[in-house]
C-alpha positions, 0 to 999 in steps of 0.5 A: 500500500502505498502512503498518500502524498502531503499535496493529497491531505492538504486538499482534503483539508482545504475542501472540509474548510471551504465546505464548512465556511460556505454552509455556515451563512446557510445554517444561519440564516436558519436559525434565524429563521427559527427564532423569527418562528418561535417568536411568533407564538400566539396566545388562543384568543384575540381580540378583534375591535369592532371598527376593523376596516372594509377588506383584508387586515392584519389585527393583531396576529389575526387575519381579518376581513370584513365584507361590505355585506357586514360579514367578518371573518377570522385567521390565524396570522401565520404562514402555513409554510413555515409558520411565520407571523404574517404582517402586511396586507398588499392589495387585497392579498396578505403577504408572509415576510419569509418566503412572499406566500400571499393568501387571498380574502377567503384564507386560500393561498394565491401564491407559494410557496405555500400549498394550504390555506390559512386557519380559519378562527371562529368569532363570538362576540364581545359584549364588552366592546362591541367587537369579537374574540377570534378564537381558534378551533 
């Protein structure tokens, strides 16, 4: 058997290092990624104020859309993707900042990388403040 030259060894070191150094952005970004997700826990009750706007918001981690026939209707504020906090409405499309899935009006996803529609939450009333409480089923 023969021994290995040096130049062999030195190469494979150098590879393990340049692997190691290109993966680390990667595992990063993943982990941040996580934290971003774990972060976005929410409590199982939200309150939704009575003067929500006509269309699609985002109240307090809850998707909210009120029709101009009256109707309301609730869901969970976080991306079915990967979980993340959804925080914008563009248009009449509400928007996850991780990945850019949108969800239309009715909680069904108009663009992935998301392939399941929003939670739908049930509302009751709050008597209190004239609003509902989005609750989830």
């Amino acid at each position: 058997m023969r021994a290995q030259p040096f130049d062999s060894t030195r190469r494979r070191a150098v590879r393990r290092t340049l692997s190691v150094l290109l993966a680390l952005p990667f595992a990063a970004a993943l982990i941040a990624m996580l934290g971003r997700v774990r972060q976005s826990r929410q409590p199982a009750a939200f309150p939704v104020p009575a003067d929500v706007p006509l269309g699609l918001s985002v109240v307090d981690g809850v998707i909210v859309h009120r029709s101009e026939q009256g109707g309301v209707r609730a869901f969970l504020g976080r991306c079915t993707h990967l979980g993340c906090r959804i925080d914008r409405v563009v248009g009449d499309e509400a928007v996850c900042p991780c990945h850019g899935s949108r969800y239309r009006s009715d909680g069904t996803v108009a663009l992935g990388p998301a392939t399941r529609a929003l939670t739908p939450l049930s509302l009751e009333a709050d008597p209190k403040t004239g609003g509902w409480v989005a609750r989830v089923s």
